[in-house]
Each structure stands twice: as C-alpha cells, then as structure tokens.
C-alpha positions in Angstrom: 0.0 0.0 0.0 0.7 3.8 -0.5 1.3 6.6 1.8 1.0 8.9 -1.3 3.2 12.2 -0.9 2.2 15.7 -0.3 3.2 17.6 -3.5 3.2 21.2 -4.7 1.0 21.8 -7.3 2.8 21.5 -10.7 3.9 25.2 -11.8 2.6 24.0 -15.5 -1.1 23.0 -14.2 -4.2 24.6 -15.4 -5.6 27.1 -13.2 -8.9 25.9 -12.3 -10.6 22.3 -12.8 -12.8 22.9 -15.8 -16.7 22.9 -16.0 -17.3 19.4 -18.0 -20.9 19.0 -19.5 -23.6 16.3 -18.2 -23.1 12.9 -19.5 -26.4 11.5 -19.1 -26.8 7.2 -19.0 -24.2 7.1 -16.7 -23.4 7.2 -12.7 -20.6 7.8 -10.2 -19.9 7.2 -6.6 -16.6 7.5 -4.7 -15.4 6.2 -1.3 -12.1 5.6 1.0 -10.6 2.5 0.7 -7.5 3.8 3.3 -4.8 2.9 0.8 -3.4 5.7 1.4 -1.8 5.7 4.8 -2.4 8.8 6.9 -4.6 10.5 4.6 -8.4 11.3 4.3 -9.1 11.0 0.8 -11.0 8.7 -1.9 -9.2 6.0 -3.7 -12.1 4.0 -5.1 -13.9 5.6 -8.1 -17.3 3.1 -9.0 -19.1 3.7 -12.6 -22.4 2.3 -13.6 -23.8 2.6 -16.6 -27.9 1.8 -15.8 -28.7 0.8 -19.1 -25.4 0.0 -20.6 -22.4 1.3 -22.5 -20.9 0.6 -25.5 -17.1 0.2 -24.9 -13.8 0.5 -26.3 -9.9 0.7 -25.0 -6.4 0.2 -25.6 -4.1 -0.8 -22.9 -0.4 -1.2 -22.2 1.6 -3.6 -24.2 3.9 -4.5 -21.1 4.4 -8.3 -20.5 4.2 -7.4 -16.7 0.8 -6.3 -16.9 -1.7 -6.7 -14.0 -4.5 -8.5 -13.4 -6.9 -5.9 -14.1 -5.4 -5.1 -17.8 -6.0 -8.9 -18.0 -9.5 -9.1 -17.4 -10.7 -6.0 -19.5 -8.8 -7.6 -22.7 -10.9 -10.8 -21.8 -14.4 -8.9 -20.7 -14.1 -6.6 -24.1 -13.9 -9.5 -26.1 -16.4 -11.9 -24.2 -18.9 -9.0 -23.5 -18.6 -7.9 -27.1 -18.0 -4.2 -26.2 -21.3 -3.5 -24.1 -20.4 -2.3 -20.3 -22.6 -2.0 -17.1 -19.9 -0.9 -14.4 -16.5 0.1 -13.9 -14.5 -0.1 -10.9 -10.8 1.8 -10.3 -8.8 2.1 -6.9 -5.4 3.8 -6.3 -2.9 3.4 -3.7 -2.7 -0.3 -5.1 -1.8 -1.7 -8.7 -2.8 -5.0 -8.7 0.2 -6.0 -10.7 2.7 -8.5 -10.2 0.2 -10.0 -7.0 -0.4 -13.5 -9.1 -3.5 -15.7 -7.7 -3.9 -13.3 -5.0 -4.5 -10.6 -7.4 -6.7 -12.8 -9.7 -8.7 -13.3 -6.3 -9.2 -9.7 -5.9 -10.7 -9.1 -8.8 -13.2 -12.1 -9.2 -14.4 -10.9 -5.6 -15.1 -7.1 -6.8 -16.8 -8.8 -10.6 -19.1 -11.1 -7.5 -20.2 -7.8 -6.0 -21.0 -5.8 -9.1 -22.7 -8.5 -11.0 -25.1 -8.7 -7.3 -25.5 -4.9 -7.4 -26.2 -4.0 -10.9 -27.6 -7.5 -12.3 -25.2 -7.8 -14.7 -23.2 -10.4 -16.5 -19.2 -10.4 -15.3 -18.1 -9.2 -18.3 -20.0 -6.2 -18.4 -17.5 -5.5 -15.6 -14.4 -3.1 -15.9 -11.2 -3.3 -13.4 -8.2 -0.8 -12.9 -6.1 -0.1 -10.3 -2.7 2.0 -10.0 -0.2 2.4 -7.5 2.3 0.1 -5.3 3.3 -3.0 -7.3 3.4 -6.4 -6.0 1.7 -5.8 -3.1 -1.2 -8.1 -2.8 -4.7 -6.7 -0.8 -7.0 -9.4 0.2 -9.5 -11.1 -1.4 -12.6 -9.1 -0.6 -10.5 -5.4 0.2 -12.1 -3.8 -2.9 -15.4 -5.5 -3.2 -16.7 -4.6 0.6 -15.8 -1.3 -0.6 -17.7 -1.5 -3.5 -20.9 -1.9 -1.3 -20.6 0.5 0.7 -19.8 3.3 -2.4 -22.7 1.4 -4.4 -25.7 3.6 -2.6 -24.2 6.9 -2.7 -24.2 6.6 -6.9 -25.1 9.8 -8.5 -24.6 11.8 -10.9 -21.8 12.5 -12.3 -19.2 14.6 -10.0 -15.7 14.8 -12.1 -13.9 16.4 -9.6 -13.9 14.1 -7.1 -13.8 11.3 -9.8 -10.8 12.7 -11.0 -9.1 13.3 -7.5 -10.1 9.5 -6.8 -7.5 7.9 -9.1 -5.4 10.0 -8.5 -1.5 9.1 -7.1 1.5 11.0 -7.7 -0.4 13.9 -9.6 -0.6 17.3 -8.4 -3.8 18.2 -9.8 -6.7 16.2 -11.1 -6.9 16.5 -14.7 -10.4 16.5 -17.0 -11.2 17.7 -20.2 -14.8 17.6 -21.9 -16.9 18.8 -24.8 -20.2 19.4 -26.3 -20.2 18.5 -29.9 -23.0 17.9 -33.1 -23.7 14.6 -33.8 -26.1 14.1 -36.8 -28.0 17.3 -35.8 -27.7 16.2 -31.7 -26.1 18.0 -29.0 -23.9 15.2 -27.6 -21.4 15.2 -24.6 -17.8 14.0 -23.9 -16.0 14.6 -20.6 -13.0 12.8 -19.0 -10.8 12.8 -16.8 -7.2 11.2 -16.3 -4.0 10.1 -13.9 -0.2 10.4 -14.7 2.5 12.1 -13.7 5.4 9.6 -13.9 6.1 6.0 -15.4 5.0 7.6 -18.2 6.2 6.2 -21.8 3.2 5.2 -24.2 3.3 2.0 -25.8 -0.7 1.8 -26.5 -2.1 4.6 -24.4 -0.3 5.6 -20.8 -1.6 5.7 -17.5 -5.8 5.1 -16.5 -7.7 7.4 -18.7 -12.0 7.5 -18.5 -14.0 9.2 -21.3 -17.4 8.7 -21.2 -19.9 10.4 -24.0 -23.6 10.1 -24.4 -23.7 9.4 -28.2 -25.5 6.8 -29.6 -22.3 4.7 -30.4 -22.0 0.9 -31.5 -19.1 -0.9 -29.9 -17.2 -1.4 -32.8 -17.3 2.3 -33.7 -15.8 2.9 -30.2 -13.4 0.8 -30.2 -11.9 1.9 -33.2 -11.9 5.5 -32.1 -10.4 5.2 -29.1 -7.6 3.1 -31.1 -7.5 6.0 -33.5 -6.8 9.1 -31.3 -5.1 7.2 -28.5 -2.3 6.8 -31.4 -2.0 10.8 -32.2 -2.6 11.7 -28.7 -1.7 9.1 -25.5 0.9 7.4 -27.8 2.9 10.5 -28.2 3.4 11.4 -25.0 6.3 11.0 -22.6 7.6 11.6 -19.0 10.5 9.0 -18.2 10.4 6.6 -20.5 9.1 4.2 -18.4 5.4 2.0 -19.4 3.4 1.3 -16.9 2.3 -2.3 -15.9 -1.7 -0.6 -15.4 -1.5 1.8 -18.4 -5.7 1.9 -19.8 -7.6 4.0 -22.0 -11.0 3.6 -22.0 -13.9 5.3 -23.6 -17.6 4.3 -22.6 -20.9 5.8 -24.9 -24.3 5.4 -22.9 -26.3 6.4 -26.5 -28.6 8.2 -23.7 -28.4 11.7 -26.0 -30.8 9.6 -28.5 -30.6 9.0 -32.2 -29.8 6.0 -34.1 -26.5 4.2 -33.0 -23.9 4.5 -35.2 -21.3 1.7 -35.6 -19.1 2.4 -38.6 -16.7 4.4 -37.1 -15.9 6.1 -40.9 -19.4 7.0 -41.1 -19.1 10.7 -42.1 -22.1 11.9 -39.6 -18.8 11.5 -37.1 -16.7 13.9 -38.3 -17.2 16.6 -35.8 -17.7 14.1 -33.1 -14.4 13.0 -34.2 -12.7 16.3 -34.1 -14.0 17.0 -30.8 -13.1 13.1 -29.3 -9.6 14.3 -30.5 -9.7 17.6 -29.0 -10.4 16.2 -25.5 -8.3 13.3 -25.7 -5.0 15.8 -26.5 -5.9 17.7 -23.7 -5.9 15.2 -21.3 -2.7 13.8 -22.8 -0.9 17.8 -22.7 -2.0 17.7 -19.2 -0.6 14.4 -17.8 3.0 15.8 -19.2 2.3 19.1 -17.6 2.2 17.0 -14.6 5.6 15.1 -14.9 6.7 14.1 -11.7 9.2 17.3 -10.6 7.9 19.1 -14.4 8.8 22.7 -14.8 8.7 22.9 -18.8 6.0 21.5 -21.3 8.2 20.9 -24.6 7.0 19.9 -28.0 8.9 18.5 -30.4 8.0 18.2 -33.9 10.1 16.2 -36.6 9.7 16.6 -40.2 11.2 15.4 -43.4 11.3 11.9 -42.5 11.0 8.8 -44.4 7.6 8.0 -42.6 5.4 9.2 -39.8 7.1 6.3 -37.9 10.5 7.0 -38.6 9.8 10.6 -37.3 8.0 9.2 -34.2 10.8 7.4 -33.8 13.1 10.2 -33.8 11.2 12.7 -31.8 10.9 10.0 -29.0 14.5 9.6 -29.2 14.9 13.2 -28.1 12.3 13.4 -25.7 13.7 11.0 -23.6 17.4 12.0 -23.7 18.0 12.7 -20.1 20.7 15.0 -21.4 18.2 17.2 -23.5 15.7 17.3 -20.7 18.6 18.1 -18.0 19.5 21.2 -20.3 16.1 22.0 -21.0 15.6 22.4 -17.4 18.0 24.5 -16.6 17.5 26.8 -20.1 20.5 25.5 -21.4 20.1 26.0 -25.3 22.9 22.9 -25.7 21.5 22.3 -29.0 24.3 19.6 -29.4 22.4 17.2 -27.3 19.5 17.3 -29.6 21.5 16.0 -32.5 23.3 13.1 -30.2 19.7 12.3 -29.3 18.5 12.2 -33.6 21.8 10.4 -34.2 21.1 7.3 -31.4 17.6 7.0 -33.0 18.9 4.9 -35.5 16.7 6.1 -38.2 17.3 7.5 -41.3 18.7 10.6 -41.5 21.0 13.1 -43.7 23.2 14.3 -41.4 24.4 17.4 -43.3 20.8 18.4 -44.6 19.3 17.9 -40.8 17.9 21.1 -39.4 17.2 22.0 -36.0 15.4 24.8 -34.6 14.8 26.3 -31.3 11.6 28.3 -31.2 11.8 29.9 -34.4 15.6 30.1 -34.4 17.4 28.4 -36.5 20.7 26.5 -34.7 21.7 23.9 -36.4 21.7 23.0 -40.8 24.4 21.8 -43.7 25.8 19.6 -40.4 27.1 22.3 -38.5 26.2 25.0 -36.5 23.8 27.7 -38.4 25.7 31.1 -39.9 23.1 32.8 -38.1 23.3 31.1 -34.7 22.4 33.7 -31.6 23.5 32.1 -28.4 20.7 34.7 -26.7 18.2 34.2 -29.0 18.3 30.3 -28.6 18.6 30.8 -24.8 15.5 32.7 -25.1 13.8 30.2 -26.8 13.9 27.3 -23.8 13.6 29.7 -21.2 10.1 29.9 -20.5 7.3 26.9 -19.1 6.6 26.3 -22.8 9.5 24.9 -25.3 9.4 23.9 -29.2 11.8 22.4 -31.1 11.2 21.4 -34.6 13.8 19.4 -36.6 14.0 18.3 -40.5 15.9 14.6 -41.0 16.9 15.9 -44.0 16.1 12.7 -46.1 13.1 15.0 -48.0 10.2 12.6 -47.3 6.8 12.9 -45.8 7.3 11.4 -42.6 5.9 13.6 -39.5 5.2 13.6 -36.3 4.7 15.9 -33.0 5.9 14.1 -29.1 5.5 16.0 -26.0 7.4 15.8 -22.9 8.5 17.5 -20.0 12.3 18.7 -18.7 13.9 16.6 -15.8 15.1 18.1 -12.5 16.0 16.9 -9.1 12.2 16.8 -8.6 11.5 13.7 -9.8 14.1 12.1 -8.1 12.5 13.4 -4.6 9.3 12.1 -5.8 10.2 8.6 -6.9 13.2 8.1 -4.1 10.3 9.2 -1.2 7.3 6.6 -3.3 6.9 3.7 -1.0 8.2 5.9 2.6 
C-alpha cells in the first residue's frame, strides 16, 4: 500500500478544474478504501452505466501487466463491447500480485454482477499504485458496497481526485459536440505524472460520452486518437504495468447508433473526441513528476510518420536534453546526439534543427546565423518547441511532447513507497 506524498502543485497546471458537460446514461460514486496511509481522501472511483455502455480501449503492451489489464482484454472480447460498471482504486496496482490478485478481482466482478444484475463481463477493473503488493480477497469488493448507494450523478472532480496518485492536480477535459443534428457530450478525466512512456495509451484514462455509439465504432476511435494523442506522449520513459484507455458511450443523448466508425455523420464528433483526448494527454505531461517545462517536439522530413515518431521520442527521452532543458540551457548539441542514437534515417548534413523559431543547427554544423541569446531565449520559458527536418526529404511527421527533468522527480520517486 501507499502513503501517497504531499506535493506542490505543478507550476505548468491549469488554473482551475474545468466545467465538464452532463453525460447523461451514466453514474458515479466515490469512497475511501485507506490505501493511502495517513490521509483522508477517496481511492475507489465506482461507474455504472444503468442501461449499458458501448465500450472500447487500448491498454499497455507491457508483459508485466496486471491483473486488471488482463481481465478487460478478456471482458471486451467476451462481453462484445457492451459495459454495465467500472470499478478503479489507487494506492494499489494490482500488478505482479499472481493468484492473489486474480482473487481480488473475481471478488469485486461477484459484488457488481449482485448490485447492478449484470453479466461479469459487463464489468471493468483498474487499479494503479504500489506493485506487487497483494490486498486481500474481498478489500475492494466490501468497498464497492458500501460506495454502491451513494451513486449519482456524475461529480468529475472528485472522480478525477479518486485515481489520482502521484499527480498534483486532477486533470479533466470535456466537450459538447454535433452529432447528426444532436447535441452530444464528452467529458473525461485522467491520472499520470510519472512511469510515463506510451506503448498503447499511458496511464488510466475515463471518457465517457452520451452518443449513440455501437461498440465497434468505439473501439476503433479510441484506437485511433489514442495513437495521435496518448501514444505521443512522454515523461521517463518508463510504461506502466496498469497503463488503460478507455472510452464508454451510454447512447442516452438519442438517435440512431452508429457503428461504422468512418461514417461521415462523425466527423465533428471525431474532431471533438480528438480535441479532448490531447488535452488530457498535454496535461498528464504538464504533470511530470518534478515538471517545470511542457516541450513539443516536432520532426519533419522523415522517411515516414514512424521513422519521425521514432526520432522525436529519441529526443524526448534523452536525459541530457531534458537536464539542459531544465535549466535553459540551449545545448543544442544534445539534440543532434539524441537524432543520431535513433537509428533512423537521416542526412546528417541536410538535418535542421530549430529552437523556437531560431534556426541553430543546418548543412551539419552549427547555423551562420546562430544567436546564443536568441536560442537561450527560446527554452527559457514553461513552454519549449523544437522542430527538426531529417533531412532525407520525405513525408514522414510527427509531434511528441514531454517535460524537462530536475531533481524533482528524483525526490518524488526516491520518497514513493516511505
């Protein structure tokens, strides 16, 4: 178990939570679980869906996933994409816990099929926190039953500030969009602050809309915009054995369902799924554990969108980029170490690389027009850009964001389990 850690808010956070829309079909209900030593605070988020949800999600592609990421493959597939409940607790992954963890969750499936009259998989598990640390049998279920009765409507807020671990802040994002001529809603809300490195979406993520959505239309937009959103972020590196992205549609704004997920009445239900989805990514890296510097880089000129990927992760991840990025050191010269280990193709003297909108690096040198102050000014503020071209004159693009490293998130991390 947990003692979670009393943080300052993250300098980059949003200054208010926002004002999400009503998502109607669906209900909430939080509670303390006390996995969190010494605190006061929720740690057990409970959905129900009255009349059902379609569902979709990705999750992470780590072969020391937990047990929960085990059972929502298996319930997604079995249950065909329809959903009654969800059930998340933090403080406690549920990874690495074996049979004793497999217990835990066919005890909490027991108590929701009993409370909402459901079949078991119509039942979604998560859990984030400690690893290998097994709870007992019946720990999350009795906890269920006692949230069950206090269901309601919607509160994000304290939804978000349920699964919450390491963040500073709770992060949601929401929208009201057309939908054939319908006002429809999406809202959700997300954790993450560290062990963040996508390899299918990162940390536990909840959107929840009240379109009239089949399953496999959900499925396949969440798969979509996870890849251009969740999958491009990064904090350490590091995947998650819990990481889940989920996205539940109640249908209760009316209209015909709609399962083709290339129908055309979508298109500004897509934009907007997109929208929200960024958002909540921007904001889990604007929560990096010790984060003092939101930094975007975008890589051009590449063979393909995956060889660019490939190259802007490469940089992202180069402690010796963020290290200088965090102390506004314009060191471009790490930036082209970081291209160069990427092993993908590149032409190293028709590479670019800019800082902001300065050019410091071209022809595999050091630009003629190099300004040590004007690149310094560039990664001194919260909000950094670099853009760089591979040179080898193809198509390829892509944008990752990250955060700088400082000596925060080695307080946070070294101070995790004490």
């Amino acid at each position: 178990m947990s003692s979670g850690l009393d943080l300052p808010v993250s300098p980059l956070a949003p200054e208010r939570f926002p004002q999400l829309p009503k998502v109607g079909g669906m209900q909430i209900a939080t509670y303390g679980l006390g996995l969190y030593k010494g605190t006061a605070r929720d740690d057990l988020l409970v959905v129900h869906f009255p009349q059902g949800a379609s569902a979709g999600g990705v999750f992470t592609t780590s072969q020391t996933r937990s047990a929960d990421v085990d059972w929502c493959r298996e319930s997604l597939a079995a249950g065909k994409g329809r959903a009654r409940a969800l059930v998340v607790n933090a403080g406690n992954s549920n990874a690495f816990t074996g049979a004793a963890g497999i217990a835990k969750n066919r005890s909490t499936v027991a108590a929701v099929r009993e409370l909402a009259k459901c079949d078991a998989h119509e039942v979604f598990l998560a859990a984030t926190g400690v690893i290998g640390e097994p709870l007992p049998d019946n720990f999350v279920a009795n906890g269920v039953a006692k949230a069950w009765p206090s269901l309601a409507a919607p509160d994000w807020s304290r939804a978000a500030n349920a699964i919450r671990t390491t963040d500073t802040f709770a992060k949601a994002a929401g929208e009201t969009v057309d939908l054939n001529r319908r006002n429809v809603s999406i809202a959700g809300f997300a954790k993450g602050s560290g062990m963040i490195q996508p390899n299918m979406a990162t940390t536990l993520n909840y959107v929840f809309t009240d379109a009239a959505l089949g399953p496999n239309a959900v499925q396949a937009l969440i798969a979509r915009y996870c890849d251009l959103t969740y999958n491009c972020i990064t904090v350490d590196g590091d995947t998650s054995t819990s990481d889940t992205l989920m996205l539940f549609a109640t249908g209760a704004a009316g209209g015909e369902p709609i399962d083709d997920p290339d129908d055309p009445r979508l298109a500004g239900f897509c934009e907007g799924l997109h929208r929200v989805l960024k958002d909540l990514a921007l904001q889990i890296v604007r929560d990096g554990e010790g984060a003092t510097k939101l930094i975007e880089i975008e890589v051009g000129g590449a063979v393909s969108d995956v060889s660019a990927k490939a190259i802007a992760a490469s940089v992202a991840n180069s402690p010796l980029v963020k290290t200088a990025l965090a102390a506004g050191d314009a060191n471009w010269g790490r930036v082209v170490m970081a291209v160069g280990k990427a092993g993908e193709p590149i032409e190293r003297d028709r590479m670019t690389i800019h800082f902001g909108d300065h050019l410091v690096a071209r022809d595999g040198g050091r630009a003629p027009d190099y300004s040590e102050a004007r690149a310094t000014a560039a990664v001194k503020g919260p909000e950094i850009r670099i853009r760089i071209d591979a040179g080898v004159g193809g198509a390829g693009r892509a944008t990752v964001w990250t955060c700088d490293l400082t000596d925060g998130y080695v307080k946070i991390n070294g101070a995790y389990r004490s």
